[in-house]
N, CA, C and O atoms as a Tinker XYZ file with bonds, in Angstrom:
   292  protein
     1  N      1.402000  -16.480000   16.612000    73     2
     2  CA     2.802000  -16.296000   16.915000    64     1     3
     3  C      3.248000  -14.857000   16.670000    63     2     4     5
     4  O      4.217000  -14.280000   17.164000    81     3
     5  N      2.374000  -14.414000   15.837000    73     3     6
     6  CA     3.363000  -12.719000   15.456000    64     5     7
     7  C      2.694000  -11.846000   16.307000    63     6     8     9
     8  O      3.097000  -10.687000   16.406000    81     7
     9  N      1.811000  -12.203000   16.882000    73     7    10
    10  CA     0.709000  -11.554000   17.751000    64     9    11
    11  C      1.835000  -11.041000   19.063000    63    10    12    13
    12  O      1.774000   -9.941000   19.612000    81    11
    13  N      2.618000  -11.884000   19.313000    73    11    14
    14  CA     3.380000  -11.468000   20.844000    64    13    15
    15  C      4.528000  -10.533000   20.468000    63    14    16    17
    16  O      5.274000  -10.128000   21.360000    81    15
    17  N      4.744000  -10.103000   18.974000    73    15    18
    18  CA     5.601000   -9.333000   19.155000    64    17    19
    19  C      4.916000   -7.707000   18.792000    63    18    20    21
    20  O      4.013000   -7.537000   17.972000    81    19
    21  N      5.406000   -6.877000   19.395000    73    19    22
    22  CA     4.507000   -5.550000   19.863000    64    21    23
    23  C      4.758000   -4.686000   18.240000    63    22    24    25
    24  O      3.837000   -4.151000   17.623000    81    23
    25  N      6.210000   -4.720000   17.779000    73    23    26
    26  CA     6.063000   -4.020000   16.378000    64    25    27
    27  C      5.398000   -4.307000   15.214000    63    26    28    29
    28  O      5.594000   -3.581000   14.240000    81    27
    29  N      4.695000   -5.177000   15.147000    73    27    30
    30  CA     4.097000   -6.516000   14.431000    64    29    31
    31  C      2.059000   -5.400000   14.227000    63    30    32    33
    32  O      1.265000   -5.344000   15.166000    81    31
    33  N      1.889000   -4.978000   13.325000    73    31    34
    34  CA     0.587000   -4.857000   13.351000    64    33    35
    35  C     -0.207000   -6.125000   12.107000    63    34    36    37
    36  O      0.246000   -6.517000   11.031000    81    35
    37  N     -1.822000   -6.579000   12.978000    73    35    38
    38  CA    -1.837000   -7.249000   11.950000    64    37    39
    39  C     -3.119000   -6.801000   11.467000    63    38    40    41
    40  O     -3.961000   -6.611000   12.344000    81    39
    41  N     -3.569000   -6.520000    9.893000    73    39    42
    42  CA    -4.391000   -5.645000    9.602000    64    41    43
    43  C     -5.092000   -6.951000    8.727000    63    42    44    45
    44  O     -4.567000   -7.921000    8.180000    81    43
    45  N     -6.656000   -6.478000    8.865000    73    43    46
    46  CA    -7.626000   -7.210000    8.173000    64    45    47
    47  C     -8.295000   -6.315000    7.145000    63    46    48    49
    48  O     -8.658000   -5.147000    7.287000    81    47
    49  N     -8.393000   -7.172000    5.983000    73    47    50
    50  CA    -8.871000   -6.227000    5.057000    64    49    51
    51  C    -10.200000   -6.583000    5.083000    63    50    52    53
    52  O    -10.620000   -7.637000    5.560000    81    51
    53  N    -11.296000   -5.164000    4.250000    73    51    54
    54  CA   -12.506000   -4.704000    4.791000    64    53    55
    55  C    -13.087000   -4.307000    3.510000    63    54    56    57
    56  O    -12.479000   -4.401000    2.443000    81    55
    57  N    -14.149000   -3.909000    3.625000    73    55    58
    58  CA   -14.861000   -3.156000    2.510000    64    57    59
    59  C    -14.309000   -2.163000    1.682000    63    58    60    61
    60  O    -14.254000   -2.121000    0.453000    81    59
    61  N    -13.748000   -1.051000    2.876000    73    59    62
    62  CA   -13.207000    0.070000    2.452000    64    61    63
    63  C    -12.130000   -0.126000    2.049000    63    62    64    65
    64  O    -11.771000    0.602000    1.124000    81    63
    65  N    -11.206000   -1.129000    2.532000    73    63    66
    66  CA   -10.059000   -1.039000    1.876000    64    65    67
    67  C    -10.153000   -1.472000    0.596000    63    66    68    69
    68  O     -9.551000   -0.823000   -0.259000    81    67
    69  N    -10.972000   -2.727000    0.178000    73    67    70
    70  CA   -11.223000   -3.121000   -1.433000    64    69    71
    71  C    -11.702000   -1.894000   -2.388000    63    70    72    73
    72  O    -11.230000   -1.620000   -3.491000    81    71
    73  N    -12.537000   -1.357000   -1.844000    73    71    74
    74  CA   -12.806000   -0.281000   -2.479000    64    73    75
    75  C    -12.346000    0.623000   -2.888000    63    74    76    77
    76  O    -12.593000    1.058000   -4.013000    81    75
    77  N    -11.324000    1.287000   -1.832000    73    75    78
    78  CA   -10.085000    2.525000   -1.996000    64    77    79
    79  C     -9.324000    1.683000   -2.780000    63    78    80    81
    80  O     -8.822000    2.568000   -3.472000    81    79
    81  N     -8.762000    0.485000   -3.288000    73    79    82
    82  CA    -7.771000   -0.054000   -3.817000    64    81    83
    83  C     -8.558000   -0.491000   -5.208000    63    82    84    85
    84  O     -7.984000   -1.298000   -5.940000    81    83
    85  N     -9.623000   -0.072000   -5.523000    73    83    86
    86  CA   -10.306000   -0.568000   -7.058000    64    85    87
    87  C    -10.231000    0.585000   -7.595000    63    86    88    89
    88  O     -9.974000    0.772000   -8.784000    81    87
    89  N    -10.571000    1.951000   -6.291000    73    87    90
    90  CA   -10.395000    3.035000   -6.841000    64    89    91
    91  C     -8.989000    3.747000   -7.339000    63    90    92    93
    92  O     -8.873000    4.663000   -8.154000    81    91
    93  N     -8.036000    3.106000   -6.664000    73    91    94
    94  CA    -7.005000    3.629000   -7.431000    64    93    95
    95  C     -6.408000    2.875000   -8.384000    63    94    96    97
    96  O     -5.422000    3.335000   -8.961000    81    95
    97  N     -6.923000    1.547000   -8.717000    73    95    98
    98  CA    -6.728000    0.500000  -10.280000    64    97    99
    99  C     -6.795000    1.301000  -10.788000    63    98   100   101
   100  O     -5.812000    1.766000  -11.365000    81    99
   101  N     -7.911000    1.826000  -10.825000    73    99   102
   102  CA    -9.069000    1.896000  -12.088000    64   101   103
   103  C     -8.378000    3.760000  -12.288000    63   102   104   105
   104  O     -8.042000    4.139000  -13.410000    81   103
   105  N     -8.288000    4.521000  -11.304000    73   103   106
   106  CA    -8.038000    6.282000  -11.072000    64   105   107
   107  C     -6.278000    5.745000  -12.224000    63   106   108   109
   108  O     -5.991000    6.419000  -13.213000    81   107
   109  N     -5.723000    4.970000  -11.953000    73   107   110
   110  CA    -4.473000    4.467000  -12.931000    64   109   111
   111  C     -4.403000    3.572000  -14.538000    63   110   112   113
   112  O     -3.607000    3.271000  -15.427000    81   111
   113  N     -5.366000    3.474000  -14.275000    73   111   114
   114  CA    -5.895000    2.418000  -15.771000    64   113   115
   115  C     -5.053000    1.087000  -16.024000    63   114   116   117
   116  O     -4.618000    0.557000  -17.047000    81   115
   117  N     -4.997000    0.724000  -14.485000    73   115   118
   118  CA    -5.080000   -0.878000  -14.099000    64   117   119
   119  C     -3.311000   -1.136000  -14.340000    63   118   120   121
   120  O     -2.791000   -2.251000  -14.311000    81   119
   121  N     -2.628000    0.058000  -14.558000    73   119   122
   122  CA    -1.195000   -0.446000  -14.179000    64   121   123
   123  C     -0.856000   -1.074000  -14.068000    63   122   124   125
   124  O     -0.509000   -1.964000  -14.845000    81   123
   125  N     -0.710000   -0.874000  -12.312000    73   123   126
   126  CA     0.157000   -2.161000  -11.481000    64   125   127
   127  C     -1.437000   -3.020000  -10.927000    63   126   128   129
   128  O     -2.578000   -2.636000  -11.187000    81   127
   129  N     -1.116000   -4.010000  -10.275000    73   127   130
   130  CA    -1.529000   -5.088000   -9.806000    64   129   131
   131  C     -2.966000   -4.790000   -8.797000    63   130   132   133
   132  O     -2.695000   -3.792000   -8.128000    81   131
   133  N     -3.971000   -5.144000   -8.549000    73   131   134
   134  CA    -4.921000   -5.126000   -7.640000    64   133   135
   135  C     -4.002000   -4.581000   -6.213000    63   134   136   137
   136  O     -3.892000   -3.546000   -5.556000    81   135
   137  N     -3.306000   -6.312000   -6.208000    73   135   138
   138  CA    -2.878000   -6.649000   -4.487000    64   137   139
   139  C     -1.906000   -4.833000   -4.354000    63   138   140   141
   140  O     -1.969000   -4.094000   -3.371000    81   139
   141  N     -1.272000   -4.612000   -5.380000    73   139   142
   142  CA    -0.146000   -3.084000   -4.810000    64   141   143
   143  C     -1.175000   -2.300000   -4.690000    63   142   144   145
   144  O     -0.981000   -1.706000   -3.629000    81   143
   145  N     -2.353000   -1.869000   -5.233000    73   143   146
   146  CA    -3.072000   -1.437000   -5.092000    64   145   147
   147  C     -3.853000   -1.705000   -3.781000    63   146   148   149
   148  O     -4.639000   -0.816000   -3.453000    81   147
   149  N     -3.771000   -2.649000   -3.086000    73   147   150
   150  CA    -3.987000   -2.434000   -1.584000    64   149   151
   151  C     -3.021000   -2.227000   -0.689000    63   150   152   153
   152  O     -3.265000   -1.854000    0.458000    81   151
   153  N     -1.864000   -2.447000   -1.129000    73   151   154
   154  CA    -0.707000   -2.372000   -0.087000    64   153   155
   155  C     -0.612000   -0.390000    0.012000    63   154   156   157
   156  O     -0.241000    0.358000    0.915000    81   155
   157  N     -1.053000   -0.178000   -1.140000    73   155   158
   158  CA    -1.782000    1.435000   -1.448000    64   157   159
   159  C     -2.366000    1.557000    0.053000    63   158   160   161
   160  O     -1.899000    2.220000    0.979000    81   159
   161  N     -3.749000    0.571000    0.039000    73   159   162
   162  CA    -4.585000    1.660000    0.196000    64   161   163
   163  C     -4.473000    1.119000    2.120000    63   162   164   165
   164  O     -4.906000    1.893000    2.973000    81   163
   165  N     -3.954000   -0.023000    2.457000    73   163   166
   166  CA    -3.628000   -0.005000    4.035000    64   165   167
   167  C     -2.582000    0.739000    4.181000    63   166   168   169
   168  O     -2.620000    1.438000    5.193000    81   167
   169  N     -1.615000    0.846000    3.502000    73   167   170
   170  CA    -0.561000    1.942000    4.141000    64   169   171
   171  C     -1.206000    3.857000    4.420000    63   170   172   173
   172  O     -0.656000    4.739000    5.080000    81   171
   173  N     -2.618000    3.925000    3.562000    73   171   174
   174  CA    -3.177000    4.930000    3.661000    64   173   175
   175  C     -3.953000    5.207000    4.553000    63   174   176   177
   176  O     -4.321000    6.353000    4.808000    81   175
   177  N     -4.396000    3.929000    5.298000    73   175   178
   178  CA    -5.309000    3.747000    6.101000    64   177   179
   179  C     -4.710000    3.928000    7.513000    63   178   180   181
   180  O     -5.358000    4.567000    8.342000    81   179
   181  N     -3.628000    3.453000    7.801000    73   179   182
   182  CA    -2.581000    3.791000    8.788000    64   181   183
   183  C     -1.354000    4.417000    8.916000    63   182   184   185
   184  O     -0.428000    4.402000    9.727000    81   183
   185  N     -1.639000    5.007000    7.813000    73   183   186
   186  CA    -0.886000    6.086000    7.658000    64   185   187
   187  C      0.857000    5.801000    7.904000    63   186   188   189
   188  O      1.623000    6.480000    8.588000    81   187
   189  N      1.106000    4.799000    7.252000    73   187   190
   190  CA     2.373000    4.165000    7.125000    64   189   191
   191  C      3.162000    4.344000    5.833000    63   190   192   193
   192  O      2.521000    4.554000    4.803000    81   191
   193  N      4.957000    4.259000    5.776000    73   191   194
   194  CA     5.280000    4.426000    4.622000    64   193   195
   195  C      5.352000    3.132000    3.430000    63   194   196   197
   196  O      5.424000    1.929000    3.682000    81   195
   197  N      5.321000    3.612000    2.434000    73   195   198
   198  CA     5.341000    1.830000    1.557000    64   197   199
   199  C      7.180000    1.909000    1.150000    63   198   200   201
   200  O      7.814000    2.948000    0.964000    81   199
   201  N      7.613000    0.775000    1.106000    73   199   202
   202  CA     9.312000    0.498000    1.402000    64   201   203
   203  C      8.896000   -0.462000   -0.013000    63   202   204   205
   204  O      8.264000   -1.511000    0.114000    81   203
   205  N      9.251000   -0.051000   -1.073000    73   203   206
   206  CA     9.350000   -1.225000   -2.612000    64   205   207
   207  C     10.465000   -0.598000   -3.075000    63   206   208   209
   208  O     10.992000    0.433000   -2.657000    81   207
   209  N     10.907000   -1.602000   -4.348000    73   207   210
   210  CA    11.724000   -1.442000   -5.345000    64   209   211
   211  C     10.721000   -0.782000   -6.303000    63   210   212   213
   212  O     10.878000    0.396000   -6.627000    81   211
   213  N      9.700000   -1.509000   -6.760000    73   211   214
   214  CA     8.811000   -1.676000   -8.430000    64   213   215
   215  C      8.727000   -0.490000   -8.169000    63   214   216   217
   216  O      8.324000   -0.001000   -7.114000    81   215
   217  N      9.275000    0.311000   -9.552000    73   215   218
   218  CA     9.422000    1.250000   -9.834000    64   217   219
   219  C      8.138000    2.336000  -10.287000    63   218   220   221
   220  O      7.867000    3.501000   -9.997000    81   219
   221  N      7.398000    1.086000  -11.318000    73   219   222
   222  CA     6.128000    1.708000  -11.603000    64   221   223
   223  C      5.181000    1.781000  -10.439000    63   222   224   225
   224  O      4.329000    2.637000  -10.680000    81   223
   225  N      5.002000    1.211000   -9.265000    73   223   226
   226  CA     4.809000    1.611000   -8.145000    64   225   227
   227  C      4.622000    2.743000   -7.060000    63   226   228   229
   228  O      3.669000    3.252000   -6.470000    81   227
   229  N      6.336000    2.927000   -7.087000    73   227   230
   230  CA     6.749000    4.038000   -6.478000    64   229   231
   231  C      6.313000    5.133000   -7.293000    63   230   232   233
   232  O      6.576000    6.195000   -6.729000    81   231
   233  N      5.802000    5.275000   -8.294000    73   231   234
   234  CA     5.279000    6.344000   -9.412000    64   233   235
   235  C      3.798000    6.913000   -8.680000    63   234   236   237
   236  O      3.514000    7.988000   -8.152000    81   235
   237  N      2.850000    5.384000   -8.968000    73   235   238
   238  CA     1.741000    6.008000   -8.360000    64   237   239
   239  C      1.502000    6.057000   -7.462000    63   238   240   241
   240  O      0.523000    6.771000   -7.243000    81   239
   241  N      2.207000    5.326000   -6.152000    73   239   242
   242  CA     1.656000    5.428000   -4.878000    64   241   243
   243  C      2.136000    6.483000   -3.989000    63   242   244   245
   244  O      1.730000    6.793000   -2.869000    81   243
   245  N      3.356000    7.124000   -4.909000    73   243   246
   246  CA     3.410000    8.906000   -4.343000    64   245   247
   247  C      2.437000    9.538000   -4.609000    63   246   248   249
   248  O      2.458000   10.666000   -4.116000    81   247
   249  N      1.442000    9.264000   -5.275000    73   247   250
   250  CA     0.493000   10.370000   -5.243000    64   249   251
   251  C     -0.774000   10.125000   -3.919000    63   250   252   253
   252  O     -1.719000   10.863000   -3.640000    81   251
   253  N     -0.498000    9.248000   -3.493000    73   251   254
   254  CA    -1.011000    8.520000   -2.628000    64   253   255
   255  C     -0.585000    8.712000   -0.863000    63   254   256   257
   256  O     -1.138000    9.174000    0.135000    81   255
   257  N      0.185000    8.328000   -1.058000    73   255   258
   258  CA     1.306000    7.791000    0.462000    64   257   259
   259  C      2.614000    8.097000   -0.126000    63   258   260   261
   260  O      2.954000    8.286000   -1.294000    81   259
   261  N      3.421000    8.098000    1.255000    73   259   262
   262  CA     4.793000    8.202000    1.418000    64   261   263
   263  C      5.207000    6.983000    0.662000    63   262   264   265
   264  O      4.356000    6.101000    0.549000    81   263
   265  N      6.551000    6.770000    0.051000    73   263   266
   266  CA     7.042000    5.910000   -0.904000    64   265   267
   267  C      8.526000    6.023000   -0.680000    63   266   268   269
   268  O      9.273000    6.988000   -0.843000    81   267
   269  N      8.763000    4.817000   -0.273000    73   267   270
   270  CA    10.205000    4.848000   -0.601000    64   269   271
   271  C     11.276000    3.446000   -0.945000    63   270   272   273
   272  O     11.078000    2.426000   -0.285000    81   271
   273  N     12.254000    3.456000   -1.859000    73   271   274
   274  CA    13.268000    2.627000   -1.922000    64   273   275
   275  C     13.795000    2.147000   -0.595000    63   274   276   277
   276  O     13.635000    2.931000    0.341000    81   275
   277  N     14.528000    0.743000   -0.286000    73   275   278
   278  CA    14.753000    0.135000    0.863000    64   277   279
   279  C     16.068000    1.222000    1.218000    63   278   280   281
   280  O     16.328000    1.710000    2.318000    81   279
   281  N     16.707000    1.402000    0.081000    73   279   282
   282  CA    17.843000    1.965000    0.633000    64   281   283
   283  C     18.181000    3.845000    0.740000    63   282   284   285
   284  O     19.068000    4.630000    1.076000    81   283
   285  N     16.545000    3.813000    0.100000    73   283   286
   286  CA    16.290000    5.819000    0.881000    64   285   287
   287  C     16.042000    6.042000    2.539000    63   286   288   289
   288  O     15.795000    7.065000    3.178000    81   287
   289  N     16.225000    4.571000    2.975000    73   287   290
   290  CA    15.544000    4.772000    4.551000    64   289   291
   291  C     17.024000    4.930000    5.518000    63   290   292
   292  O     16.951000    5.093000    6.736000    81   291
């Protein structure tokens, strides 16, 4: 169903992405969460911005990717 709408990407996760996302656990000393830690590392992969509140988040994944609050957009 989400397939027919064109703004809609749907991304499968892969080797590399587990990997880039253990690497930045671990490059943080396990902070935040695995899963933000991939939302890390596909927004890096396609070069997309990440839109969160979690603050400790928005900390490390600027060093990463673009980052922003819902209501900086």
């Amino acid at each position: 169903m989400l397939r027919k709408y064109p703004f809609i990407t749907i991304l499968k996760n892969d080797y590399n992405n587990i990997e880039t996302a253990r690497k930045i656990e671990k490059e943080n000393d396990y902070l935040i969460s695995f899963y933000d830690c991939l939302h890390i590392s596909f927004c890096k992969k396609i070069n997309a911005i990440l839109i969160t509140r979690d603050k400790e988040l928005i900390i490390i994944a600027r060093n990463y990717i673009e980052v922003f609050k819902p209501e900086e957009i």
